[in-house]
C-alpha positions in Angstrom: 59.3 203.5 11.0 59.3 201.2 8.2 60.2 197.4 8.4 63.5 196.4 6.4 62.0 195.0 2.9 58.6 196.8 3.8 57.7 198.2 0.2 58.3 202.7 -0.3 54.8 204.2 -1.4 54.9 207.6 -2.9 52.0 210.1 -2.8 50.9 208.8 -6.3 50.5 205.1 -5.6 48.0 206.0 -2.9 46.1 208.7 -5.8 46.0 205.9 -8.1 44.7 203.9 -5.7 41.7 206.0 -4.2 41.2 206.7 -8.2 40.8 203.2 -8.7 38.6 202.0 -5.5 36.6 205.5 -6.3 35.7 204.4 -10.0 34.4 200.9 -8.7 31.3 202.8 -7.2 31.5 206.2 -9.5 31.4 204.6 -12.8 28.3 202.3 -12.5 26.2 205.6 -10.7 27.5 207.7 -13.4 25.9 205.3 -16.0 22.6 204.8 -14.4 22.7 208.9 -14.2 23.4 209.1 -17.8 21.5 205.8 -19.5 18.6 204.6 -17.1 19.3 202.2 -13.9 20.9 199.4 -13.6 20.4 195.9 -11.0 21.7 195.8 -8.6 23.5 192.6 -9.5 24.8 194.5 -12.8 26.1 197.5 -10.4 27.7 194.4 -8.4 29.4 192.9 -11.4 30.3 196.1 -12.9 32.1 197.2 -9.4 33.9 194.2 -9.1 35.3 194.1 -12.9 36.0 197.6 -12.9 38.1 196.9 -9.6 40.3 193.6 -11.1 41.1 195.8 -14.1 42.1 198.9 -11.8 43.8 196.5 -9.5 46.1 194.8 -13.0 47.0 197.8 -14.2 48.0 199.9 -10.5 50.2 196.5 -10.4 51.6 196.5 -13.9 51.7 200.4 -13.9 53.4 201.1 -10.1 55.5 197.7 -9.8 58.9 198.9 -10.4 58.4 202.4 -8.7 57.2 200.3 -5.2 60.9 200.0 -4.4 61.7 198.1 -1.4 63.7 200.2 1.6 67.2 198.8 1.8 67.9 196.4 4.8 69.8 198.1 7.7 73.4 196.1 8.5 
């Protein structure tokens, strides 16, 4: 049971987020498949700013559908 004020997922916040956590490692692997290999301090980098990016845009995207449940009187 949720808490009163605890936030309603749906099914496509969590997608978009196992999209988003899954491209942090995909894309940088998919470029050293495609264009030669990459640091691994470049891999790190690329990770983290392809996560801040995902991460902005889930929030700006998903904000207003995250309703909160009502409060129980």
């Amino acid at each position: 049971m949720r808490k009163p004020g605890e936030p309603i997922y749906l099914r496509i916040h969590m997608v978009a987020l196992a999209l988003a956590v899954l491209s942090a490692f995909a894309l940088p692997r998919l470029y050293e498949i495609y264009f030669g290999p990459l640091s691994f301090t470049m891999r790190l980098l690329a990770a983290l700013l392809i996560a801040v990016i995902a991460g902005i845009l889930l929030y700006f995207t998903y904000r207003s559908s995250a309703r909160n449940e009502p409060e129980k009187k």
